[in-house]
NUSEBA-745168 format. One line per field, with one value per atom (N, C-alpha, C): residue number from 1; atom name; z, y negated, x negated. Coordinates in steps of 0.1 Angstrom, whole numbers, padded with zeros to 4 digits. Atoms other than C-alpha are relative to their C-alpha. Layout:
REM NUSEBA-745168
i NUM	... $
at CA	... $
c3 Z	... $
c2 Y	... $
c1 X	... $
END
This chain:
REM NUSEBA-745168
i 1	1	1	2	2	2	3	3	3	4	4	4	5	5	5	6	6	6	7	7	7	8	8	8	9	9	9	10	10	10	11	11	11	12	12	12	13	13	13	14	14	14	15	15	15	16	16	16	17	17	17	18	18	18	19	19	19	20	20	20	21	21	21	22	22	22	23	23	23	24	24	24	25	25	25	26	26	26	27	27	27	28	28	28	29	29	29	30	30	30	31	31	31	32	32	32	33	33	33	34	34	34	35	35	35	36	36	36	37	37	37	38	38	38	39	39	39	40	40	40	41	41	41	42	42	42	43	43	43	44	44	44	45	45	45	46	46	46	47	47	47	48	48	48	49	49	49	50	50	50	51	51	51	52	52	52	53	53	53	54	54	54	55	55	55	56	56	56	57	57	57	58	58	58	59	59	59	60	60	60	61	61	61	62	62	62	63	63	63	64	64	64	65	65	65	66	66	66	67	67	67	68	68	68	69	69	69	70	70	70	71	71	71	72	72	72	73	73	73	74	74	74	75	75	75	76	76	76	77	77	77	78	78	78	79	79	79	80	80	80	81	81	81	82	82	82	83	83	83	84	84	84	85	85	85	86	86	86	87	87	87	88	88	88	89	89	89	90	90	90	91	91	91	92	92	92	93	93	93	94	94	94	95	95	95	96	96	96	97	97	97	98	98	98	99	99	99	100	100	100	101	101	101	102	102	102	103	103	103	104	104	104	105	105	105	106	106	106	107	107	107	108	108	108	109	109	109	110	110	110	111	111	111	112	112	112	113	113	113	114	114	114	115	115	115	116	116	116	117	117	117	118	118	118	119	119	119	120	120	120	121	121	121	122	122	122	123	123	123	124	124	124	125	125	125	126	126	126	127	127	127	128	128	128	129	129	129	130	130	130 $
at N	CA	C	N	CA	C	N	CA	C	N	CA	C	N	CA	C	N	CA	C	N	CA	C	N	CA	C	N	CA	C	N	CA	C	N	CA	C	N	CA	C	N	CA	C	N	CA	C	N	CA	C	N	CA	C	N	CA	C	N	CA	C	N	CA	C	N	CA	C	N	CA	C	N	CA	C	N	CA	C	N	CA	C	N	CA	C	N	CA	C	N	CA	C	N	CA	C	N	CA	C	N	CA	C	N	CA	C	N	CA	C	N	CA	C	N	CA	C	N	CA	C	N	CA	C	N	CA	C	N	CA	C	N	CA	C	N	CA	C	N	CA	C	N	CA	C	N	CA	C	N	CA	C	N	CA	C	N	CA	C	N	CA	C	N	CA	C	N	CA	C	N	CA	C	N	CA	C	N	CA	C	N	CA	C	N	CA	C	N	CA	C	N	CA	C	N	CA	C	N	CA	C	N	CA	C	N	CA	C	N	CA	C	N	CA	C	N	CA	C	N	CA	C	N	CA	C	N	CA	C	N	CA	C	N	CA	C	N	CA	C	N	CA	C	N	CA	C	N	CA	C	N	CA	C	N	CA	C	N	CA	C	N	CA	C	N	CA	C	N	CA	C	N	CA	C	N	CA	C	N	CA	C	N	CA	C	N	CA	C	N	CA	C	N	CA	C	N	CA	C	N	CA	C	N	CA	C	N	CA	C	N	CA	C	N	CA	C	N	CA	C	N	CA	C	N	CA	C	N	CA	C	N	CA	C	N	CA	C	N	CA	C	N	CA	C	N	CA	C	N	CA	C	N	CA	C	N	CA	C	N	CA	C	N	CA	C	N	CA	C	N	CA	C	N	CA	C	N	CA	C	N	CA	C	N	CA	C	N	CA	C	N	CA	C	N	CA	C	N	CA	C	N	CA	C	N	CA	C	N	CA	C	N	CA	C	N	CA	C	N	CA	C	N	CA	C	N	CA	C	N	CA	C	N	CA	C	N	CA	C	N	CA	C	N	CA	C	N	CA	C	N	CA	C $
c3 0011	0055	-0008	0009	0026	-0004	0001	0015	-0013	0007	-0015	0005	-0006	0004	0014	-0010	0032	-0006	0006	0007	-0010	0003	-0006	0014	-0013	0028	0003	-0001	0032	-0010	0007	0001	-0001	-0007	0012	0012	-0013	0044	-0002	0006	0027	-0007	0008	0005	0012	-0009	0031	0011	-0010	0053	-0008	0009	0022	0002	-0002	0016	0011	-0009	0052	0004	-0008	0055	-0013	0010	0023	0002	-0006	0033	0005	-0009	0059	-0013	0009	0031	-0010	0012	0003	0007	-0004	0027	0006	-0004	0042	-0009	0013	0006	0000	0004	-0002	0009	-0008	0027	0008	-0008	0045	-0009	0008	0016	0004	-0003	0020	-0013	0011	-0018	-0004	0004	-0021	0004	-0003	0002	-0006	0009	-0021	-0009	0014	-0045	0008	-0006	-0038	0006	-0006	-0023	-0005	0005	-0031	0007	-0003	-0034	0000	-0002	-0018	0001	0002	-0017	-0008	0004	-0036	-0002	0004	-0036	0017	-0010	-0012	0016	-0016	0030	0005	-0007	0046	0014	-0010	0079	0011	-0001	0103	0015	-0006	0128	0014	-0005	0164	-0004	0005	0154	0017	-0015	0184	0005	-0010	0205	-0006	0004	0191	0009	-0009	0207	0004	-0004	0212	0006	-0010	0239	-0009	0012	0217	0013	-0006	0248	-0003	0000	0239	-0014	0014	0200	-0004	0007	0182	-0010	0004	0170	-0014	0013	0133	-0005	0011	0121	-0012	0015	0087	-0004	0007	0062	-0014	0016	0028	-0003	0002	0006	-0015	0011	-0025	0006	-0001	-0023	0012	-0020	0013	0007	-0016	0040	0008	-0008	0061	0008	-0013	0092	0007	-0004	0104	0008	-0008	0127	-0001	0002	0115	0014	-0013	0144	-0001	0002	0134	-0004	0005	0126	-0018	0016	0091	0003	0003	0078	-0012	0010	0063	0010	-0010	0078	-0009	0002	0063	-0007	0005	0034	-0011	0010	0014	-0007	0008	-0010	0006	-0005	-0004	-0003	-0004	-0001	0007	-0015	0019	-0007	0004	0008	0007	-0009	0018	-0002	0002	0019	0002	-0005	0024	0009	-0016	0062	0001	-0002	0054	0004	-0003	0071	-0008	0010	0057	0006	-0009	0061	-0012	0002	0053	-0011	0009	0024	0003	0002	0029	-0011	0005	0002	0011	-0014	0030	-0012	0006	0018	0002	-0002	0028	-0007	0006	0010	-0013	0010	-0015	-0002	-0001	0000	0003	-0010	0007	0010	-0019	0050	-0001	0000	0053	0020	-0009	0086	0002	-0001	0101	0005	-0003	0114	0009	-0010	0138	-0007	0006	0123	0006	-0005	0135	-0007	0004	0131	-0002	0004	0112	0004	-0008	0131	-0007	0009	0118	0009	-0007	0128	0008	-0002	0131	0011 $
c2 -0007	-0386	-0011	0012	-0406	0005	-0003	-0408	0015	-0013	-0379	0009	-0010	-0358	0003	-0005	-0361	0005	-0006	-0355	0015	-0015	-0324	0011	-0010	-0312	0002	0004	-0322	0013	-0003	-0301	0014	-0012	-0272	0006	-0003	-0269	0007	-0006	-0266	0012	-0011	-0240	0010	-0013	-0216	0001	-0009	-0219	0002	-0004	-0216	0017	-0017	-0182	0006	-0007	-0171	0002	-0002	-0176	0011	-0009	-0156	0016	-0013	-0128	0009	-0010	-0111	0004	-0006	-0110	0007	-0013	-0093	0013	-0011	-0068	0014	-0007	-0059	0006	-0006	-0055	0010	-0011	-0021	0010	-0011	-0006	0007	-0008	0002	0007	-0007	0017	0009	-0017	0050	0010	-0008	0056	0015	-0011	0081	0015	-0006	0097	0011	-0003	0106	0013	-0012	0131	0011	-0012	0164	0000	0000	0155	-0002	0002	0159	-0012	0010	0126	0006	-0005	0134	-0011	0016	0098	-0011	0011	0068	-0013	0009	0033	-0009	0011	0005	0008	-0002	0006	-0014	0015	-0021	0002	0000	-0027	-0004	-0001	-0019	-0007	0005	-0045	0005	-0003	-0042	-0012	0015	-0060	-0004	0007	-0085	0002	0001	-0084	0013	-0013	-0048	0012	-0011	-0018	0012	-0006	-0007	-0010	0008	-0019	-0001	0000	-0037	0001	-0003	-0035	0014	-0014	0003	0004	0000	-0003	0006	-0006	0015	-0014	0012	-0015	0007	-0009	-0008	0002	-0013	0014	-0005	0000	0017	0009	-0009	0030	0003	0000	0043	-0008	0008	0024	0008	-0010	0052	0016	-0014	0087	0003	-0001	0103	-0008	0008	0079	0005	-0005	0083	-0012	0011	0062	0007	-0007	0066	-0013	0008	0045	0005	-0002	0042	0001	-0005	0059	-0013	0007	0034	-0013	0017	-0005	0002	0006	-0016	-0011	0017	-0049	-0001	0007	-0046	-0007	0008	-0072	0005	-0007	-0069	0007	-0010	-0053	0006	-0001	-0033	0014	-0014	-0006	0012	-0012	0031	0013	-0014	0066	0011	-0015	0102	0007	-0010	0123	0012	-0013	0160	0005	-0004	0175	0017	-0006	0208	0009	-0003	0210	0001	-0004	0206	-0010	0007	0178	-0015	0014	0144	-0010	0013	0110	-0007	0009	0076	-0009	0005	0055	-0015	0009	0019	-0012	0011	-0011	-0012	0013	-0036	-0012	0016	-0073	-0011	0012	-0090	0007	-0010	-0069	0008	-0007	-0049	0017	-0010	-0020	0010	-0015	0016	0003	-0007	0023	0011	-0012	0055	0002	-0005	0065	0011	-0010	0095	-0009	0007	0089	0008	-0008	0097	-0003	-0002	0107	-0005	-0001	0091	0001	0002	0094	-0018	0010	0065	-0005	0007	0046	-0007	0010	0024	-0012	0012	-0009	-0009	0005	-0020	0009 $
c1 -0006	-0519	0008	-0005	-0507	0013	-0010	-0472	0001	-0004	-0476	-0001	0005	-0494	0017	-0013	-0461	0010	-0010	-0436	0000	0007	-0459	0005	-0001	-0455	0013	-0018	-0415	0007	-0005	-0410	-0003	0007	-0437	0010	-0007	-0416	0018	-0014	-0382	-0001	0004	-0390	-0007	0004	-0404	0010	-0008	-0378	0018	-0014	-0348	-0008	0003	-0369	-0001	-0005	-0370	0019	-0013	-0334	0006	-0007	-0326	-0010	0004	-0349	0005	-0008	-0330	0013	-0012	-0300	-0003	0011	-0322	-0005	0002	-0335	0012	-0013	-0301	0008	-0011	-0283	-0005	0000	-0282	-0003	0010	-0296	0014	-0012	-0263	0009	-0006	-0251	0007	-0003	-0235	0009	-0004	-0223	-0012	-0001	-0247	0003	-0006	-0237	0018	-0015	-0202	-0003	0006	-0226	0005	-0002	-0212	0014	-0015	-0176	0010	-0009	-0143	0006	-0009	-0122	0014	-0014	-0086	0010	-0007	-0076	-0006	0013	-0088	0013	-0013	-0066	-0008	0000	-0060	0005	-0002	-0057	0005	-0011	-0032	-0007	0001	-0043	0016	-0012	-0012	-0002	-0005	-0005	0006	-0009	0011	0011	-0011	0046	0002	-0003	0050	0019	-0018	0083	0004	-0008	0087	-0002	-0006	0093	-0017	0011	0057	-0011	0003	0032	-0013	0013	0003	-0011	0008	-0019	-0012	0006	-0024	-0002	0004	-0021	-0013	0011	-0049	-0006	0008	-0077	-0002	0005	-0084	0007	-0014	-0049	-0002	0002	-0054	0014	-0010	-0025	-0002	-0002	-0025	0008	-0009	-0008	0007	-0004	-0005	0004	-0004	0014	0003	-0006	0018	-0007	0004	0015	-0010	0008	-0013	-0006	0001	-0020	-0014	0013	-0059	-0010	0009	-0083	-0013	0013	-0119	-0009	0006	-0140	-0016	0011	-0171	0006	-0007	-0168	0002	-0007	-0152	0002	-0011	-0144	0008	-0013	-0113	0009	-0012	-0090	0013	-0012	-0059	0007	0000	-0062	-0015	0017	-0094	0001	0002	-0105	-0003	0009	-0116	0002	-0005	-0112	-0005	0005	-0112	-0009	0008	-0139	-0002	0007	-0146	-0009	0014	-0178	0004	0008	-0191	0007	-0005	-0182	0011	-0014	-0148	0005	-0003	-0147	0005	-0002	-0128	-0008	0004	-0145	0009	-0006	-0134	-0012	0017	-0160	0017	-0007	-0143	-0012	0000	-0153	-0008	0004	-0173	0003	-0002	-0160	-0013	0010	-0191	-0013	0008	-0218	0004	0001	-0200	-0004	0005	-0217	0014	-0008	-0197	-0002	0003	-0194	0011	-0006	-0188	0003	-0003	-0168	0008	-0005	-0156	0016	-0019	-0112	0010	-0010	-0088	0015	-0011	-0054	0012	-0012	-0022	0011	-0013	0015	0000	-0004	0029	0010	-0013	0053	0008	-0009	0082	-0002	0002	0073	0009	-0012	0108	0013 $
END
């Protein structure tokens, strides 16, 4: 094999494995969507969610802290733990939507994607951290 013909191949080889590595991220966008999910539901919250911290050396045992606590950050307070994975770290978009059933869910903003994950939420009292 003569040197063109190796650097044909060098350049053949890169290129099929740039496009296998971007494949998997083209297929994945959009597919976890869950905005359309939203057609038909009322929005009862819409704004930012703080992620609420156990405070260290404070008066509650983080061992048993709730992974996840989310808080409103507009109008009444509402402290909620997404029953499915999210990645909002410390702070991200979203809102409660009700359907139908009556039931509320959670649509959060995913930071890596851009996509809407919709999860259902468990309700807590809002503690004073202090």
């Amino acid at each position: 094999m003569n040197e063109q013909q190796d650097t044909k191949m060098k350049k053949t080889r890169t290129l099929a494995l740039a496009t296998l590595a971007l494949v998997p991220n083209l297929t994945v966008a959009g597919i976890l969507d869950d905005l359309p999910d939203l057609q038909g539901k009322t929005i009862v919250y819409a704004g930012n969610f703080d992620q609420v911290p156990c405070p260290i050396g404070g008066k509650y045992d983080c061992l048993s802290w709730p992974m996840d606590l989310l808080k409103t950050t507009r109008g009444r307070e509402i402290c909620l733990k997404p029953t499915s994975y999210t990645s909002c770290s410390y702070s991200c978009k979203g809102l409660i939507a009700v359907g139908d059933d009556k039931i509320p869910y959670l649509y959060l903003l995913d930071r890596i994607g851009n996509d809407i994950k919709k999860s259902g939420f468990e309700v807590y009292k809002c503690l004073s951290l202090y």
